[in-house]
C-alpha positions, 0 to 999 in steps of 0.5 A: 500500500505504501508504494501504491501511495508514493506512485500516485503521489508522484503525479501530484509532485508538479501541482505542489512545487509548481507554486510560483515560490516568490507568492508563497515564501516569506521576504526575508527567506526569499532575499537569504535564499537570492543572496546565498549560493544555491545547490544544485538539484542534479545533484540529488541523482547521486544516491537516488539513480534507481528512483531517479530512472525509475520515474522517468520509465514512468514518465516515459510511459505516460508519454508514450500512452498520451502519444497513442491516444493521439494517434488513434483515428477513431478517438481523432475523427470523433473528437475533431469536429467539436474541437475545430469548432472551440477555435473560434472562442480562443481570441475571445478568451484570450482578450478576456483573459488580458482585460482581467489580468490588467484589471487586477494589476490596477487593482491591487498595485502589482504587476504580473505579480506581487513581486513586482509593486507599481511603485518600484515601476512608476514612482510618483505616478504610481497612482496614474498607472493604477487608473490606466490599467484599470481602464485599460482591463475594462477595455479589454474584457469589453473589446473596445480599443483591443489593439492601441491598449496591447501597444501599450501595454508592451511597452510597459512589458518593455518597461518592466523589463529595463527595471527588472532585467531577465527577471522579467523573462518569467512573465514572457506569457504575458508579452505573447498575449499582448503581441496576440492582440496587437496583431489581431484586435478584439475579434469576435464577441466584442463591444466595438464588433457589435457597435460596428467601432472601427478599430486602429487600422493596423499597418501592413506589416501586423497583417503579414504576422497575423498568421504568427499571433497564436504560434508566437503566444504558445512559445512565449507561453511555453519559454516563460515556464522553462525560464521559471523552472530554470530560475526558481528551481535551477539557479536559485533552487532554495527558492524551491527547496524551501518550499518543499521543507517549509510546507512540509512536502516530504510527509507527501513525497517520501524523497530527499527534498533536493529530489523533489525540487529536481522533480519539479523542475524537470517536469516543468521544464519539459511541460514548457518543451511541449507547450514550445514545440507544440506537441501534445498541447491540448494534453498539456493545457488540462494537466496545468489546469489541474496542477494550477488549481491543486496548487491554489488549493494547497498554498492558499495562493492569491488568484489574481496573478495566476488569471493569465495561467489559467486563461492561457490554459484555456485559449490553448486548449481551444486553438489546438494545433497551428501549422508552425507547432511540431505535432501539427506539421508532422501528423497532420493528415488529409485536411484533419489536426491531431486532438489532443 
């Protein structure tokens, strides 16, 4: 019964140790944690190499099962006509998903994340910036002026990324939404198509890229959790280490915690590496879903800078597959897409 429990409890390792660990840690064990040297996760393979294959044969397996129920016809010629049809709800979720997460920024003071106060950004204009974003998110979720609000709404990426260097290289899925709605506009089931409101007209070269818009938001998607894997669990791997001896995540996974920590970042990082590639992206979507609300549940974690995460969930998950994702391109047949 033991080992049952621990191999169950393995599939639930990415949704306890995915919490972005600069929400769920104190400041001042975050700052030690920054500035002291931090081990390194590989090194927990030495000791524990039989573990270590063991889960990724098992890993493997998964892999491998998920592939061929991609590759079944029938579940595929059953599933393709429902799921061709979601395509078209994924630009409005995605604008939704901007004008809520831009919302909450004004809202609460932060930006992408509670790292990130507004006041480190904008200074005495804290206030201003405040009022923009609210107006800003109201605007998008209506889908009113989708377009001059992405603008400059990178631009303040591109802020934010002065200030806080490669830092902000964490937060690429937001960028990648902004670029999305740059180049295609509110779309449908939104305020200015219903009042017949001409948008900015969009220069030639933003009509050229359109065909890019869901191909460049699903790799900014995918770089942002490798990057976050790379960050929190690689170059400053105490970060997640002391996530996993603070909550107490041994009692739940009976491993060293530096395994735990190489788990997770293994497993996030290639999350990252489909999600990139673009291979088994619907899969992948549903199972950060999951991950993303165990973890909300088990943290007590803050809602508002995980909207982009879940949102971004959901629009992949109803686009599917573009004909720049890997899986797209090579199992493509007749005039049909891979499911899931």
């Amino acid at each position: 019964m033991p080992s049952i429990l621990i191999f169950l409890s393995a599939f639930f390792l990415p949704s306890l140790v995915f919490a972005h660990e600069v929400y769920v840690l104190p400041l001042d064990v975050i700052q030690a944690a920054m500035a002291n040297p931090s081990p390194d996760p590989f090194s927990a393979i030495a000791g524990n190499e039989l573990k270590f294959f063991f889960w990724a044969f098992v890993g493997f397996v998964v892999v491998s099962t998920i592939a061929a129920a991609t590759f079944f016809g029938a579940m595929e010629k059953r599933m393709l006509p429902t799921l061709m049809r979601l395509k078209r709800y994924a630009l409005p979720l995605a604008r939704l998903t901007a004008g809520l997460s831009t919302l909450s920024f004004g809202l609460m003071g932060a930006l992408y994340g509670t790292e990130i106060p507004f006041d480190s950004l904008f200074g005495g204009v804290t206030m201003l910036m405040q009022i923009f974003f609210v107006i800003a998110g109201a605007a998008l979720t209506l889908g009113i002026f989708t377009r001059p609000f992405a603008l400059l709404l990178a631009l303040v990426y591109a802020w934010a990324g002065y200030i806080y260097g490669w830092y902000i290289f964490t937060y690429t899925d937001h960028i990648g939404l902004y670029i999305l709605l740059l180049l295609l506009g509110s779309g449908g089931y939104s305020l200015s198509r219903a009042l017949h409101i001409n948008e900015m007209n969009a220069p030639r070269i933003i009509e050229h890229l359109r065909p890019l818009a869901f191909p460049i938001l699903r790799i900014l998607f995918g770089f942002g959790i490798m990057f976050a894997s790379i960050y929190a669990k690689y170059m400053y791997s105490a970060l997640a280490l002391n996530v996993v001896t603070m909550y107490s995540l041994t009692t739940y996974f009976p491993f060293d915690p530096l395994f735990v920590v190489l788990g997770a970042l293994i497993i996030e990082f290639l999350a990252g590496v489909l999600f990139m590639l673009g291979i088994a992206v619907r899969w992948s979507s549903l199972f950060l879903l999951f991950w993303l609300s165990l973890s909300l549940i088990y943290f007590q974690e803050d809602v508002w800078p995980h909207i982009i995460l879940f949102g971004l969930c959901g629009v992949v998950f109803l686009h599917g597959y573009d004909k720049f994702s890997l899986e797209g391109r090579l199992l493509r047949r007749r005039d049909s897409e891979p499911v899931l």
